[in-house]
C-alpha positions in Angstrom: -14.5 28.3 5.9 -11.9 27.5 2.7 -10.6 24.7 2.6 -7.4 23.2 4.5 -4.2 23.3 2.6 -1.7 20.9 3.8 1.9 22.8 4.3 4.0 19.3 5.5 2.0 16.0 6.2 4.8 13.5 7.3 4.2 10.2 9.7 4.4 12.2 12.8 3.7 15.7 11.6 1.7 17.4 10.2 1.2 21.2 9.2 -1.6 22.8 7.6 -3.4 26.8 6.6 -6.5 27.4 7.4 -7.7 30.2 5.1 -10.2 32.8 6.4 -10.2 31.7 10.2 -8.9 33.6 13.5 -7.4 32.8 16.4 -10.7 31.5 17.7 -11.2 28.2 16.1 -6.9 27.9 16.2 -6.9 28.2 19.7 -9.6 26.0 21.2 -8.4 23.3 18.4 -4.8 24.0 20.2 -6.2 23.2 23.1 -8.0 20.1 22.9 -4.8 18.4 21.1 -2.5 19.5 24.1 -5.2 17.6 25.8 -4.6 13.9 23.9 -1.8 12.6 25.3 -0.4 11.3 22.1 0.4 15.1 20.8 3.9 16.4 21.9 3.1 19.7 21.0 0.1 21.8 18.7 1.2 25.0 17.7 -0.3 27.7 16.1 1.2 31.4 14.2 -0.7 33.9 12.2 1.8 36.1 10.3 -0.1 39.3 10.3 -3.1 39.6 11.9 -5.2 41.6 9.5 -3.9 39.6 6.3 -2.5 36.3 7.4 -3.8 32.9 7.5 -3.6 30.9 11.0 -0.5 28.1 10.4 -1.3 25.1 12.5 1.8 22.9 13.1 0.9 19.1 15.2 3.8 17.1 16.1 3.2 13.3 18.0 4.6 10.7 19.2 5.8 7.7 17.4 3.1 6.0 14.9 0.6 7.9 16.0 -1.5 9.8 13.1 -1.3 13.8 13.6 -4.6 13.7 11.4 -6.4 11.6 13.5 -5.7 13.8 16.8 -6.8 16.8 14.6 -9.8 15.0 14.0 -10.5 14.3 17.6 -9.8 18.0 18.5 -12.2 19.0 16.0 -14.9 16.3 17.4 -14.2 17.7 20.9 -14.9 21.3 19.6 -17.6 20.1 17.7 -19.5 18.9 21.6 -18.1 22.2 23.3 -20.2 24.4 20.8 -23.3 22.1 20.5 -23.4 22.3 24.7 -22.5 26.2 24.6 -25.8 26.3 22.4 -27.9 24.4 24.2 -26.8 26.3 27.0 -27.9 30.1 24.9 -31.2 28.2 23.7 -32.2 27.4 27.8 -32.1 31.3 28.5 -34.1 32.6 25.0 -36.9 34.6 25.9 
C-alpha cells in the first residue's frame, strides 16, 4: 500500500486517496464507519476502475475527529481479518 494523501482535512471532515487499493479495503472501511454513530456519512468513489485511485470522503458530527473514526474503522478491520485467518488456519490440512 502507498501512502494516504489527504485531499481536505477540516474539523469535521476529512477526505483522503488511497493509491493502489480497490474497492475491497474501501468498502469494509465504509462499513465499519457507518457503524460508529458519530459518522454522518463515509463515502467512497473510484473514478475509473482500471486507473483510478479509491477517494474516501468522512463527514461527522460536531467536534468529533473524522481521523479518529478512520482509525477505529481500520482497528475493526484490522480484528475482522485476524478472526477470518484464524478461521482459514482451523481447516489447513
Amino acid at each position: 500500500m502507498e501512502d494516504l494523501i489527504i485531499i481536505k482535512d477540516i474539523k469535521t471532515e476529512l477526505e483522503i486517496e488511497v493509491p493502489g487499493e480497490s474497492h475491497s479495503i474501501c468498502n469494509i472501511l465504509r462499513k465499519y464507519l457507518m457503524e460508529n454513530d458519530d459518522v454522518k456519512y463515509a463515502v467512497y468513489g473510484i473514478d475509473h476502475p482500471l486507473i483510478g485511485n479509491p477517494i474516501i470522503t468522512i463527514k461527522t458530527s460536531n467536534k468529533k475527529s473524522p481521523k479518529k473514526s478512520l482509525f477505529l474503522a481500520a482497528d475493526k478491520v484490522k480484528d475482522t481479518t485476524n478472526e477470518f485467518k484464524k478461521l482459514i488456519e482451523s481447516i489447513k490440512d
